[in-house]
DRENPA-3360 file (N, C-alpha, C; in nm, 2 decimals, always signed):
BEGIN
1 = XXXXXXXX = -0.30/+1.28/-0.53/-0.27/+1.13/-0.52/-0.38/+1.06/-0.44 ~ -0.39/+1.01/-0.50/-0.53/+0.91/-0.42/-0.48/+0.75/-0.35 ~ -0.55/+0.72/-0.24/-0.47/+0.64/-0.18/-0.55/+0.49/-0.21 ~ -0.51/+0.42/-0.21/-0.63/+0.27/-0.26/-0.67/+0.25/-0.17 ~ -0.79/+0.17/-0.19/-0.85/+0.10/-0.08/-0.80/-0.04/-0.03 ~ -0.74/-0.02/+0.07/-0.73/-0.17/+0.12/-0.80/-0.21/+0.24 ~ -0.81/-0.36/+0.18/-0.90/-0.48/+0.29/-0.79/-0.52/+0.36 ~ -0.82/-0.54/+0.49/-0.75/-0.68/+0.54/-0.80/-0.75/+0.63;
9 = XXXXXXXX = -0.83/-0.88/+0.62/-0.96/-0.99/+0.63/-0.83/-1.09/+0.74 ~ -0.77/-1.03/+0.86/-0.67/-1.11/+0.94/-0.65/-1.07/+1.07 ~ -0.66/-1.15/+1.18/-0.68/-1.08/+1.34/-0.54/-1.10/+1.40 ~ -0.47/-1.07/+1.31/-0.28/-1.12/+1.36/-0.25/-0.99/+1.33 ~ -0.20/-0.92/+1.41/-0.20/-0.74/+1.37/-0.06/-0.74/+1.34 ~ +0.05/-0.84/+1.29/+0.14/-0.82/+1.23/+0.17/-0.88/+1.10 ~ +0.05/-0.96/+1.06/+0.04/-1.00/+0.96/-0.07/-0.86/+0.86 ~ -0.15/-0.81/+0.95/-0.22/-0.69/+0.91/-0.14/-0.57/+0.83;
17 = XXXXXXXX = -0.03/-0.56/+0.95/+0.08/-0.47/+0.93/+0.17/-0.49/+0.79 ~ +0.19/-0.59/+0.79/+0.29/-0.66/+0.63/+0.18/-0.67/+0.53 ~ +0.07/-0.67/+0.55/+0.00/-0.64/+0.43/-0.01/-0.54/+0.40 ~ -0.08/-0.42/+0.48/-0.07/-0.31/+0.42/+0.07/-0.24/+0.39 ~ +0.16/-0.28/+0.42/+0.27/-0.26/+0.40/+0.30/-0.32/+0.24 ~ +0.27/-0.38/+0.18/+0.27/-0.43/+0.07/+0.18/-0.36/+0.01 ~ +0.08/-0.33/+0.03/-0.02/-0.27/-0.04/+0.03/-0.16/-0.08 ~ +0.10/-0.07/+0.02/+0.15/+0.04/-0.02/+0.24/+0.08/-0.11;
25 = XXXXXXXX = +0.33/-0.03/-0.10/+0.45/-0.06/-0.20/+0.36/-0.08/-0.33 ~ +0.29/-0.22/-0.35/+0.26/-0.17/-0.48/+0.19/-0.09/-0.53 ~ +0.12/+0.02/-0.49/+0.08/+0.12/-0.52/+0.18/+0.24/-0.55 ~ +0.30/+0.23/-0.46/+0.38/+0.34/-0.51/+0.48/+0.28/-0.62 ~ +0.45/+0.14/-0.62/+0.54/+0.15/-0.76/+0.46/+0.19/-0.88 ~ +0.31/+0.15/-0.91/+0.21/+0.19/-1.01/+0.24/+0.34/-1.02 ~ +0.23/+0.42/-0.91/+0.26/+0.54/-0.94/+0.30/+0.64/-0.95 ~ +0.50/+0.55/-0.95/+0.59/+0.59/-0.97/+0.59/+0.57/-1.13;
33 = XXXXXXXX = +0.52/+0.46/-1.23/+0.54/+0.46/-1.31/+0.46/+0.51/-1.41 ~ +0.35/+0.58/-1.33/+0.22/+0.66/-1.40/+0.30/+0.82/-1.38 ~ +0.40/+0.82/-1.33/+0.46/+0.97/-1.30/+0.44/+1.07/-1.21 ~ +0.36/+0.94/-1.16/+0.30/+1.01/-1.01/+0.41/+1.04/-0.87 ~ +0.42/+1.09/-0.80/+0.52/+1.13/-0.65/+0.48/+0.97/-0.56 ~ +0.56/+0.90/-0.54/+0.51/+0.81/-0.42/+0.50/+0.85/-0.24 ~ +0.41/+0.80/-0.22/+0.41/+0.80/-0.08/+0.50/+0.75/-0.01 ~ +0.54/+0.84/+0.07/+0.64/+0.82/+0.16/+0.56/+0.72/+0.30;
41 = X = +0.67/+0.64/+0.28/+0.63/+0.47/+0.38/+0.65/+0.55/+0.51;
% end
């Protein structure tokens, strides 16, 4: 499983936090639907 690259371009470290938090999500939905295992949040 390969993990994406994410940016985040924000000095509010809970706005940082909800992005990659998002990031993650849609990545484990792509790769829930590629049949891939998702990462556990």
């Amino acid at each position: 499983m390969t993990v994406p690259n994410i940016t985040i371009t924000t000095s509010d470290p809970v706005k940082t936090g909800q992005l990659v938090w998002e990031e993650l999500n849609k990545a484990n939905l792509a790769a829930v639907r590629n049949g891939q295992s998702a990462v556990l949040l």
